[in-house]
N, C-alpha and C positions, 0 to 999 in steps of 0.2 A: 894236637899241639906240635909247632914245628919248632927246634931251636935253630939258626944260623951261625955261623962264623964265617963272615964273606960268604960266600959260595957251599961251605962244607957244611953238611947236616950234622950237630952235635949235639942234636937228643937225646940220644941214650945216656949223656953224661949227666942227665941230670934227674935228679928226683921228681916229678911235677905232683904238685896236687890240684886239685881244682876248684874253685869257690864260683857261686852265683852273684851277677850280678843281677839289674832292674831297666827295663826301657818304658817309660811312658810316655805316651799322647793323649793327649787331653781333648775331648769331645768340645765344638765350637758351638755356638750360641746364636746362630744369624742365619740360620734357613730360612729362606721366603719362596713363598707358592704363590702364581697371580695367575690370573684370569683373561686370556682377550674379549676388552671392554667388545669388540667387534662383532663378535659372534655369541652376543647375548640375545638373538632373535630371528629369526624366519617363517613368512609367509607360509602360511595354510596351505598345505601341497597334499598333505592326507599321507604321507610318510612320518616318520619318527624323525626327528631331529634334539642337539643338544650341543650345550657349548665348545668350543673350539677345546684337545686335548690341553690341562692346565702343563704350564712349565714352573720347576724347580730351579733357585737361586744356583743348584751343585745338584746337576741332575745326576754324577755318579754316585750309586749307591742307594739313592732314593726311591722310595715306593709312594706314590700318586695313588689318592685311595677318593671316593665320591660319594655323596649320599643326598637322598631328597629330606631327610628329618633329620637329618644329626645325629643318629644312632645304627641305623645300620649302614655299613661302610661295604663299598665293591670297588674294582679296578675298571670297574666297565663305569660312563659316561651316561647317566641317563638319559634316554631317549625321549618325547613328548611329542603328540601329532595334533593334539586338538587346543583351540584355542581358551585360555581360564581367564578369566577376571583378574588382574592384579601378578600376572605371572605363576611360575613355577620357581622356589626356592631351591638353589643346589648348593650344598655345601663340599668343599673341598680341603684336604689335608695331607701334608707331603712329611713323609718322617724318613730319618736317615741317620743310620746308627753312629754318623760319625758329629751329629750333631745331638744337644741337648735339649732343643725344643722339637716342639710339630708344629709344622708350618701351616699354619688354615686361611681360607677365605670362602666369602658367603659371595655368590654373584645369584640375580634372578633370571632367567630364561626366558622367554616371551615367543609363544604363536601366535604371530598379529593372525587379524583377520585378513581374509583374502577379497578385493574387492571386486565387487562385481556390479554392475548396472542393470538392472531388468526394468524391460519400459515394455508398455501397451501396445498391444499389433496396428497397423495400419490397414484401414479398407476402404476403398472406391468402388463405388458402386453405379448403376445409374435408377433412377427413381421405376418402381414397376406395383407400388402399392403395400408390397410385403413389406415384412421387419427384416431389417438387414441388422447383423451381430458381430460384433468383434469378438473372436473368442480364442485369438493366439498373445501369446507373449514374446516377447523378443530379449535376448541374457547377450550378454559378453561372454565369448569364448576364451579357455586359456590361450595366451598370446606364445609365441615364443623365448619368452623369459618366463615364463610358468609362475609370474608373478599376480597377475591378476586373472578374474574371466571363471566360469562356471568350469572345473574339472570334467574330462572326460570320463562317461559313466555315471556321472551325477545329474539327477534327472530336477527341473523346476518345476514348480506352479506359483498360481497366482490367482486371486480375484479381481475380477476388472468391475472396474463403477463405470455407468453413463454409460455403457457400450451398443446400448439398441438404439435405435431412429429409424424410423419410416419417411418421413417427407422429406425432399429435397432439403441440401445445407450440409451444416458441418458442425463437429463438437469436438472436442479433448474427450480420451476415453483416457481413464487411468488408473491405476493399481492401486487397490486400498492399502493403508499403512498396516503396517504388520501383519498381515494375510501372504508372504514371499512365504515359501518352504521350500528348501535345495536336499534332496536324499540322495545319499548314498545306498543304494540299495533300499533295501527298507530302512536303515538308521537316517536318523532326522540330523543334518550338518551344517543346518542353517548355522548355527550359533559364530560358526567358522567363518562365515562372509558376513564383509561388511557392503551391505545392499543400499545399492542409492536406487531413484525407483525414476524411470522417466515415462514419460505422455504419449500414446498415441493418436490418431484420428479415425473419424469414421464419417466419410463423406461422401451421399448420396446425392449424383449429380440430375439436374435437370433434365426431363425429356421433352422433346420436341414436335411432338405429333397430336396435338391437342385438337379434339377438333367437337362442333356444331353444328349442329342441325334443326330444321325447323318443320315440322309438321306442314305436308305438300297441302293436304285435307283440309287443313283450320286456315286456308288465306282466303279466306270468302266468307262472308254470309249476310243475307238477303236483310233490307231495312226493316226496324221492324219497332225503331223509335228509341233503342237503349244501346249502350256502348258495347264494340265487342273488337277482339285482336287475334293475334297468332295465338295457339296451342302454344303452352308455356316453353322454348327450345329444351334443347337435351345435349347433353356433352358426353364427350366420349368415355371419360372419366369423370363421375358425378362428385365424388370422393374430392372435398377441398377445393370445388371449382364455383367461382360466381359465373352468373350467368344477368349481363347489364343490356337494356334494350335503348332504341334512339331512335329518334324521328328528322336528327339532320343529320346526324353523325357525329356531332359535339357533344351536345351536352347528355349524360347518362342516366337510366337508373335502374333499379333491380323489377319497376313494374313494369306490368307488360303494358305497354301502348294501346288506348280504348277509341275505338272512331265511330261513330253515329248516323255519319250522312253520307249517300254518293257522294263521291270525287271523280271527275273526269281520270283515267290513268290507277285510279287508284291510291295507297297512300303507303310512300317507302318505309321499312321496317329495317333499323340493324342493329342487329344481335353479335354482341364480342362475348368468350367465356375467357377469365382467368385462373390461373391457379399456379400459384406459386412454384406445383413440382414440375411445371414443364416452360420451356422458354418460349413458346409461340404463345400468340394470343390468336385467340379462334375466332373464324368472322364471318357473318353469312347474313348475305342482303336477299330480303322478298319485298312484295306488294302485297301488302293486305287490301281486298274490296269491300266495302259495301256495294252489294249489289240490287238494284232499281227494284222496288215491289211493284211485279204486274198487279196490274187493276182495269175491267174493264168497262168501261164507262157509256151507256147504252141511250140511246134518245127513246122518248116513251113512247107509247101508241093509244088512238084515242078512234075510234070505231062510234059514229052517229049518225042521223036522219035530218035530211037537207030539212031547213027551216027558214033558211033566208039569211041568218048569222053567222058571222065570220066563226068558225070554230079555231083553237090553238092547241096545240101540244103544247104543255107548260114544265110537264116532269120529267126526269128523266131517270135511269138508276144504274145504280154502279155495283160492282161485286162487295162483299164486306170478307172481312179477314176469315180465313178460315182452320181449322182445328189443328193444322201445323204451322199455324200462322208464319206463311209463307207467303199470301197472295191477300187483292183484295185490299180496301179502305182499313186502318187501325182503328182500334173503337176513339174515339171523341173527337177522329179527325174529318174536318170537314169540306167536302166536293161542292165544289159551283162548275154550270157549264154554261156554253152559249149554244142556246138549239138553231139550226137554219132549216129554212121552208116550213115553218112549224104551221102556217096560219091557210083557213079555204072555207070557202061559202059555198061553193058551189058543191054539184054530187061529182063523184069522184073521190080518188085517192092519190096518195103522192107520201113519196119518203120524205123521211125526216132525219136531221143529221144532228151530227154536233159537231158546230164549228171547227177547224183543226186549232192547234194550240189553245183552246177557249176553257181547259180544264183547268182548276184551281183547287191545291187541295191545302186546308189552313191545318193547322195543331195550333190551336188556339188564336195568336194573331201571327204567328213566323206561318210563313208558304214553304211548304214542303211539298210541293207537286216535284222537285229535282228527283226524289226519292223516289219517284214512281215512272213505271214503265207503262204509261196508258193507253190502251188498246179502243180504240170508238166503235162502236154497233151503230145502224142504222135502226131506225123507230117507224111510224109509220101513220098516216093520218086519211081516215076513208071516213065521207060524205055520204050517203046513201040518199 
């Protein structure tokens, strides 16, 4: 205690005693703690993340306190890396001794899913008979906003549907629904990405080297009264291919062409093979023949004793088919001839012919001599 007079100290003049008095402040009533609505969420990154730090209405003197259930209380910010259903609840409360409440509020957290797209691999191929397979998958990588796309280190799979084909064409190969798994190591993180699932292809193209052929051997053979053609052709790939025959080149069919009778030239044959795995169509023209059955057709001989009477040759005879019935008359067809010089009374001898062109040979009532290649013997007629 100091006493004054103007300027002069005059404490000592006086007795002092000294009494207490009281200063009070009064604790106020109006702390508030809030939340930025902002940073109530972030994308699946595989780090820990959590709300923006809370601010106090009178941040002096305040203690910012956090909790996931309401009862146990830290100064740390909970952290959260994986994505839950319905959020993560964080409670907060800000007390300060100069105020009489605690200030609280409840905000929820959110790790959205991180999205990603995984779609079906693409394959081009060209057709060669095997099963071609698709058996890649194709993800979105994280992008540079590290906001979408498969994180680096985290390995996909996938099951693919429809993915095989062997013949030429094309199909959608695609990723069965819920068969995606994204791991982190061995921990499964699917749950984390939100997966949309896109289509691939798998398309095996046409080849073009298709080809036909026809048996050199089977374009012939000798009349012999029933129908016959090419050895059935043969393609180069059997595997999915028609094989269509033709006799003008118009009109088609899958039988083989049957022919009966000599034809001067022969008779043209064409052979196309299709097949859907290849772009060419395959083509190959022959002649098929029937070829003429030798027969040889003999004037007869008649050996007698002069008598005064004209003698004649009246027979004559021909080969008949024989056991590779190749040559020779067919059975029930039948030979007329015309004999020349057949007739003599006198003694003496003399040949005997058969007319040239005078052979006729029926199958019933149609003339089929075309079908034969006839060969005439002389015969012979002696008088004695």
């Amino acid at each position: 205690v100091r006493i004054l007079s103007g300027e002069a100290d005059v404490t000592k003049n006086y007795a002092v005693s000294l009494e207490d008095g009281k200063l009070t402040v009064k604790r106020k009533d109006g702390l508030k703690v809030t939340v930025d609505a902002e940073s109530l969420s972030h994308v699946y990154d595989g780090a820990g993340h959590g709300i923006k730090a809370a601010e106090a209405s009178d941040a002096k003197g305040t203690t910012i306190e956090y909790s996931t259930d309401g009862e146990s209380w830290s100064g740390t910010i909970p952290q959260f890396t994986e994505y839950q259903e319905g959020g993560y609840p964080v409670y907060v409360r800000a007390t300060n001794a100069n105020y009489s409440n605690a200030a609280t509020a409840e905000a929820v957290f959110n790790i959205t899913k991180r999205p990603v797209t995984v779609s079906a691999g693409i394959m081009t191929a060209e057709y060669d008979g095997s099963e071609k397979e698709v058996t890649e998958i194709r993800y979105t990588e994280a992008d540079s906003e590290n906001a979408e796309g498969v994180l680096a280190g985290h390995t996909v799979t996938a099951k693919l549907l429809n993915n095989k084909r062997t013949d030429a064409g094309e199909q959608a190969v695609s990723i069965e629904g819920g068969s995606v798994r994204i791991l982190s190591g061995r921990t499964d993180v699917t749950k984390n990405y939100a997966v949309s699932l896109g289509d691939g292809k798998l398309t095996i193209s046409q080849k073009g080297d298709l080809k036909v052929t026809v048996d050199a051997e089977s374009l012939s053979h000798v009349y012999d009264g029933a129908g016959h053609g090419i050895k059935a052709a043969e393609a180069s790939d059997a595997k999915g291919t028609t094989i269509e025959y033709s006799t003008d080149g118009e009109s088609w069919s899958g039988t083989i062409p049957q022919f009966t009778e000599y034809q001067e030239g022969g008779y043209p044959v064409y052979v196309r093979a299709k097949n859907d795995n290849y772009s060419n169509v395959a083509e190959a023209d022959v002649v098929f023949r029937i070829t003429k059955r030798p027969i040889k057709v003999a004037a007869g001989i008649l050996e007698t004793e002069y008598d005064g009477s004209e003698k004649a040759v009246t027979e004559f005879t021909y080969t008949v088919s024989n056991k590779e019935n190749t040559a020779g008359a067919l059975k029930d067809h039948k030979v007329s001839a015309v004999l020349k010089n057949n007739t003599r009374t006198e003694a003496g001898e003399q040949t005997v012919s058969v007319e040239e062109n005078s052979v006729r040979i029926l199958s019933g009532e149609a003339d089929v001599t075309k079908n034969y290649a006839v060969s005439l013997e002389d015969g012979k007629l002696t008088v004695k």
